[in-house]
C-alpha positions in Angstrom: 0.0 0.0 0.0 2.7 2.2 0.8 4.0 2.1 -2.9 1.0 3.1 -3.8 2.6 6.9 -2.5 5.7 6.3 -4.1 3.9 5.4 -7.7 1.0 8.7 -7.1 3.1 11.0 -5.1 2.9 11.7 -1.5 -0.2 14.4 -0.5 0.4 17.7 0.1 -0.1 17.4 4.1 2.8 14.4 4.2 4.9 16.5 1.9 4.5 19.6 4.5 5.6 16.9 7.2 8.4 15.7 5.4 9.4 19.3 4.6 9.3 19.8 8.5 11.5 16.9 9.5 14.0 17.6 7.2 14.1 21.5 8.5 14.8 20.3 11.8 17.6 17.9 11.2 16.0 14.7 11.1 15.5 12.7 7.3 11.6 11.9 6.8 12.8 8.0 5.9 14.4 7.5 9.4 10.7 8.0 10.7 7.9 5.1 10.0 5.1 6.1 7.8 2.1 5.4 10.4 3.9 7.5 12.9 4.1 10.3 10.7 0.5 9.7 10.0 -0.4 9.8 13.8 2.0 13.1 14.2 -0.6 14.5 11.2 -3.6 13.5 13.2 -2.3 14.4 16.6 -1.5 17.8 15.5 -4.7 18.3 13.7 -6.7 17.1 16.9 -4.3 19.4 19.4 -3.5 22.7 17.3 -6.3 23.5 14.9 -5.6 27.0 15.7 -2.1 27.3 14.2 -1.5 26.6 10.3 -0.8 23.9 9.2 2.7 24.1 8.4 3.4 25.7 12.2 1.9 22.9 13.7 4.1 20.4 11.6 7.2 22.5 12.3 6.7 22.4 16.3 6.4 18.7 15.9 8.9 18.2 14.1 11.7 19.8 16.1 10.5 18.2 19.0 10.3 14.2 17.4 14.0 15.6 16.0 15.0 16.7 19.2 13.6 13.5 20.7 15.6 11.2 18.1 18.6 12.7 17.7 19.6 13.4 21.4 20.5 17.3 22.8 24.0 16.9 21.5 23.5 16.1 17.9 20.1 18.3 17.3 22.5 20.9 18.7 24.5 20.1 16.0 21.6 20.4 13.1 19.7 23.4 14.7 22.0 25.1 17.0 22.6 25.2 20.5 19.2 27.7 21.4 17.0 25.7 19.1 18.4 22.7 21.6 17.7 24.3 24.7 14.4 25.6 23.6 13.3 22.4 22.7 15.0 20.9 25.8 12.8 22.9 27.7 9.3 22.2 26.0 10.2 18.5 26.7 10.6 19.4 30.7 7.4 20.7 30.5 5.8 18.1 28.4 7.3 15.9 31.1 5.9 17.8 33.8 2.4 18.6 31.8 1.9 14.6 31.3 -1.6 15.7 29.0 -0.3 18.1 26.1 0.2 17.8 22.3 4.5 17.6 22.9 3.4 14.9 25.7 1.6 12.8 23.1 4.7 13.4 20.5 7.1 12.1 23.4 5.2 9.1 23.9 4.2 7.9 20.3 8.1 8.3 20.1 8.8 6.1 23.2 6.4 3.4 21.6 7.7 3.5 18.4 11.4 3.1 19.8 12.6 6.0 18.2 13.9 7.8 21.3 17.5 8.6 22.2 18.9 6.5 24.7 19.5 9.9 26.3 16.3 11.0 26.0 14.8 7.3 26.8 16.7 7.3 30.5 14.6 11.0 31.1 11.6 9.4 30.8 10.2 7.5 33.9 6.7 6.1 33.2 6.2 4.7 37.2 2.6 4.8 37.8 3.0 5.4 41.1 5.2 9.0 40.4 2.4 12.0 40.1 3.3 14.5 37.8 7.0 14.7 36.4 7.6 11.7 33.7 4.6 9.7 34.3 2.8 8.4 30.7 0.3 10.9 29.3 -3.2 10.3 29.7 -5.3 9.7 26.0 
């Protein structure tokens, strides 16, 4: 089924995610097609307000951030892209129930996560707040 894209051409909304992905560092191929699929539908559900191609950047440098590690997004995007992006995963972290939190975990799930990034992330049940698994 997937071929079918390669033979017909990918739609304009996967285009404007693969555009994303590859502005924040991070090739569109390293990134399985039904994840990108659920970042589309997670960003539609969570930021309707923003356009379109917003919402896909924000995404994107987070899912980058999240598979390349600090030190190498540093690398691609620049040491305050890093940190800025360091910071909205804290507060995803802390949050547990936002859009980033979702991103974090479909990356978890789909083992794209840096090691680095994996050892942040507690998901103990019995720890309120701060790295528990988001709810939804």
């Amino acid at each position: 089924m997937f071929r079918l894209f390669d033979m017909l051409g990918r739609s304009a909304t996967m285009q404007a995610l693969h555009d994303s992905l590859r502005a924040a560092g991070l090739h569109p191929i390293l990134i399985p097609e039904a994840v990108k699929l659920t970042v589309i539908k997670l960003t539609r559900k969570h930021a309707p307000q923003l356009p379109r191609d917003r919402a896909f950047a924000q995404a994107a440098e987070l899912l980058a951030y999240c598979v390349l590690g600090h030190v190498q997004f540093a690398e691609t995007s620049g040491e305050d892209a890093a940190d800025r992006t360091e910071a909205r995963l804290e507060a995803a972290l802390d949050a547990g129930d936002s859009l980033d939190a979702k991103l974090i975990l479909l990356a978890l799930h789909a083992g794209l996560l840096a090691p680095e990034i994996t050892d942040r992330i507690d998901l103990d049940a019995e720890q309120p707040g701060r790295g528990t698994a988001p709810k939804g």
